[in-house]
C-alpha atoms as one frame of an Amber mdcrd trajectory, in Angstrom:
protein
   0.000   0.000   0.000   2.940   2.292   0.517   4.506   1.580  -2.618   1.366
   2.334  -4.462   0.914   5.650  -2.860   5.038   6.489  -3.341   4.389   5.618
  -7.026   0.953   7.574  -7.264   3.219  10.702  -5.635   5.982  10.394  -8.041
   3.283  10.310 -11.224   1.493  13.594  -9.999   4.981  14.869  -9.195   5.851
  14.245 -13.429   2.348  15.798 -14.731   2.744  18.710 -12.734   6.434  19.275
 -14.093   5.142  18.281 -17.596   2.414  20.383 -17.540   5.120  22.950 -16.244
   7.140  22.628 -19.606   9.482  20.165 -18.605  11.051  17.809 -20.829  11.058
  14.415 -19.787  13.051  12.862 -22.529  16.182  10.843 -22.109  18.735  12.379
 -23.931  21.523   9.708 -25.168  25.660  10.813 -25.986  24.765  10.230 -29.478
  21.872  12.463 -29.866  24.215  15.145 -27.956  26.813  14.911 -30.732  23.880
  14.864 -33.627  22.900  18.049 -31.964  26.197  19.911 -31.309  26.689  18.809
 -35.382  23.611  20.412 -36.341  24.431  23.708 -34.311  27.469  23.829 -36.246
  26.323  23.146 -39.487  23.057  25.995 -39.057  25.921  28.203 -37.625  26.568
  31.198 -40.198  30.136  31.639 -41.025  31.770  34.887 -40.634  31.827  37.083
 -43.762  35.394  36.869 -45.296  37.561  40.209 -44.659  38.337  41.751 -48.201
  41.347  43.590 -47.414  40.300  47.144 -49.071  42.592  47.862 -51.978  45.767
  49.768 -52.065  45.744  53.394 -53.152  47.061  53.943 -56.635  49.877  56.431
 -56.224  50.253  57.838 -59.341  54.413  58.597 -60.403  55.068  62.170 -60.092
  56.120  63.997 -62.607  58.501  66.861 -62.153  57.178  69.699 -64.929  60.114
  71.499 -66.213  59.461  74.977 -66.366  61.543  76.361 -69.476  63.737  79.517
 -68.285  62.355  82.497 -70.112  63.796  83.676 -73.361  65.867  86.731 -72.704
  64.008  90.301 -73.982  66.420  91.449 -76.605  65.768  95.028 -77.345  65.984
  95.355 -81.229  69.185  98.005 -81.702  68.151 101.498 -83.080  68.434 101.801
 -86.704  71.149 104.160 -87.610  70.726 106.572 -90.493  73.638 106.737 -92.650
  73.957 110.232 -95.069  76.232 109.407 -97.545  78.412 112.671 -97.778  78.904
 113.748-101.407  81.845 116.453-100.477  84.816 116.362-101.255  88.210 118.666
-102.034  91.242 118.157-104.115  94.587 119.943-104.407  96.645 119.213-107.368
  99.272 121.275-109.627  98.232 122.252-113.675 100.523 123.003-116.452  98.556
 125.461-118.841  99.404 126.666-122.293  98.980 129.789-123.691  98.855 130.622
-127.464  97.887 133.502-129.080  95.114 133.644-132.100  96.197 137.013-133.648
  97.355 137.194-137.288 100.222 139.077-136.621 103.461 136.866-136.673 106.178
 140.010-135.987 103.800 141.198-133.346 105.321 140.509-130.073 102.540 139.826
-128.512 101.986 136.782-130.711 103.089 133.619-129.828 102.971 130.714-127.418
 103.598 130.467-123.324 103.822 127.089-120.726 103.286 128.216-117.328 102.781
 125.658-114.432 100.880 126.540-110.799  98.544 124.871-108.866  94.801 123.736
-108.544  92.116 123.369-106.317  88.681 121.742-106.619  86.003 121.072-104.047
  82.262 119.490-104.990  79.709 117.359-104.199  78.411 114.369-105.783  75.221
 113.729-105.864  74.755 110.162-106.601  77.695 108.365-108.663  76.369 109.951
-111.954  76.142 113.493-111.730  77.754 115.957-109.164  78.750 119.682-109.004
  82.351 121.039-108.664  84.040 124.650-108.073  87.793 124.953-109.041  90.405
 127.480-110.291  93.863 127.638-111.341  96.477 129.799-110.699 100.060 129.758
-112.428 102.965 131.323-111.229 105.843 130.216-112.824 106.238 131.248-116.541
 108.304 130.680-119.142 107.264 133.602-121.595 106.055 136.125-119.120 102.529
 134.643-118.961 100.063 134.214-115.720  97.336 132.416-116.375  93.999 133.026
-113.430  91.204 130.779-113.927  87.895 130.274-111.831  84.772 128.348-112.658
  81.563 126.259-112.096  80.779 123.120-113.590  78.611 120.168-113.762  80.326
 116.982-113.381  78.590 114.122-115.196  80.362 110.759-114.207  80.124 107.155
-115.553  81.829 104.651-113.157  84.162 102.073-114.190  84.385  99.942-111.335
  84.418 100.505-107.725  87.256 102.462-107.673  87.400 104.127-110.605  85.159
 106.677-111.803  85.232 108.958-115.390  83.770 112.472-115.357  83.318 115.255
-117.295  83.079 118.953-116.593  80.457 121.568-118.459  80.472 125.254-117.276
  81.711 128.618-116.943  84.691 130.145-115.705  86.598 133.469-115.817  90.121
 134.011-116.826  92.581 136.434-116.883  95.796 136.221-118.197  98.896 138.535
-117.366 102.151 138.680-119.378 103.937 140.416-122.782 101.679 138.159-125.305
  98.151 138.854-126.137  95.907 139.330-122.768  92.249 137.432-122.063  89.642
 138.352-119.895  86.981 137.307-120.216  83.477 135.121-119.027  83.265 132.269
-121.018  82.313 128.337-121.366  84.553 125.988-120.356  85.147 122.063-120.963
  86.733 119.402-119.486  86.869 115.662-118.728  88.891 113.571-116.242  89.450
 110.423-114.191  88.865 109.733-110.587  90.491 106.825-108.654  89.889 106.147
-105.064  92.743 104.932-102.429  90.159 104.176 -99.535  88.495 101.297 -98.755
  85.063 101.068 -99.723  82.733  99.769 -96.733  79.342 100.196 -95.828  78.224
 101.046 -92.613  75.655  99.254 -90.415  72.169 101.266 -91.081  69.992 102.977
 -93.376  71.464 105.161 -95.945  69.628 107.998 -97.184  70.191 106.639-101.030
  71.204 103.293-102.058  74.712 102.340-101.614  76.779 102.037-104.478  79.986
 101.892-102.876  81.331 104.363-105.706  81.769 108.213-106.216  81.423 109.863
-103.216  80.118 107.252-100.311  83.732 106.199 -98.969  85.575 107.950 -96.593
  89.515 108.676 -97.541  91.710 109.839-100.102  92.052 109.324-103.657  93.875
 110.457-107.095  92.388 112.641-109.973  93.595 113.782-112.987  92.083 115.693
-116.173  92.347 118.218-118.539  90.077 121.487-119.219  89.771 123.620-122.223
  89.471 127.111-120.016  88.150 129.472-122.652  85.253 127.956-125.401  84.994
 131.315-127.119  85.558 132.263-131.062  88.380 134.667-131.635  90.041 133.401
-128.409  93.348 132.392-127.490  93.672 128.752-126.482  94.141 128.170-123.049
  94.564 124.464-121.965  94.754 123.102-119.031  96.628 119.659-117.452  96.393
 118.958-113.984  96.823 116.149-111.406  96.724 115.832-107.678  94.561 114.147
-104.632  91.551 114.357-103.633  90.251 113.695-100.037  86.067 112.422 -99.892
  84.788 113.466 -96.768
């Protein structure tokens, strides 16, 4: 009678812990290791750490700034004036011979007399140019003086770059003292000649104010001349002829 009221105790004692949520079941070792299994496999795994990627560094490139050009100031332009002037000293030999029809007269007849010359111009360009000169003689053979002054325009033709011909065409006055027959007077005169120059010919750096020729009158220096002149053009005049030769300095 006990036992059946220990065993009626011990049933009431399991409904009232079932009934309480209990679990009654006998769990075995194996069904332990099914379960631990099964909370491993229903376990999520941890996402995988992507390592985050490396910065591209990009090379650096060292920009060479180019040095700046130096400012060169253009140079003024120099104006060149090609100075026609010039003067020339020489000595002449004239000759002097009378044109009157009387041969016993004495003051018929012939005279040399020698003296010296001067000449300053201007050239314009290498053609054409403009020259003062006179001649005086003072040594005489026949007691003749011979005083000559005149104007002329000098046409030139250029031979090469040193040498130049001219001409001369233009009035002068002359006088001449002495025993044969005496001339005074206003008249035209002639002449032609050749220049030749001893400097050397080199432009300058600039702008002329005409082209350069390199010829006539655009050098600087010293050079030779030599021509003759035909002082009095006149009918009923003596002749009077002139030789002369010297140097001439272009400024």
């Amino acid at each position: 009678m006990k036992n059946i009221k220990l065993s009626l105790i011990a049933l009431m004692a399991l409904g009232t812990f079932a009934y309480a949520g209990g679990d009654l079941t006998v769990v075995t070792p194996y069904e332990e290791e099914d379960i631990q299994l099964a909370e491993e496999v229903n376990v999520e795994p941890e996402p995988a750490v992507v390592p985050a990627p490396e910065p591209v560094v990009e090379p650096v490139v060292e920009k060479v700034v180019p040095e700046p050009k130096p400012i060169v100031t253009p140079k003024p332009v120099e104006h060149v004036k090609a100075n026609g002037f010039y003067a020339g000293l020489g000595i002449s030999a004239s000759r002097y011979k009378t044109n009157c029809n009387c041969p016993s007269s004495p003051k018929s007849g012939s005279d040399k007399t020698a003296g010296v010359m001067a000449r300053v111009g201007y050239d314009f360009n290498k053609y054409v140019g403009i020259e003062a000169r006179g001649i005086s003689t003072s040594w005489k053979s026949n007691g003749g003086k011979v005083e000559h002054a005149g104007l002329f325009v000098k046409p030139m033709l250029p031979v090469n770059d040193k040498t130049n011909v001219y001409g001369l065409v233009g009035v002068a006055k002359t006088k001449t003292k002495g025993y044969l027959q005496t001339t005074n007077t206003d008249s035209l005169a002639l002449g032609a000649g050749v220049e030749v120059d001893l400097s050397k010919d080199t432009p300058k750096e600039g702008r002329y104010n005409r082209p350069f020729d390199g010829q006539g009158d655009q050098e600087k220096g010293l050079g030779l001349f030599a021509d003759y002149e035909r002082m009095v053009v006149k009918s009923g005049a003596p002749d009077l002829d002139a030789v002369s030769a010297g140097v001439t300095y272009d400024f």
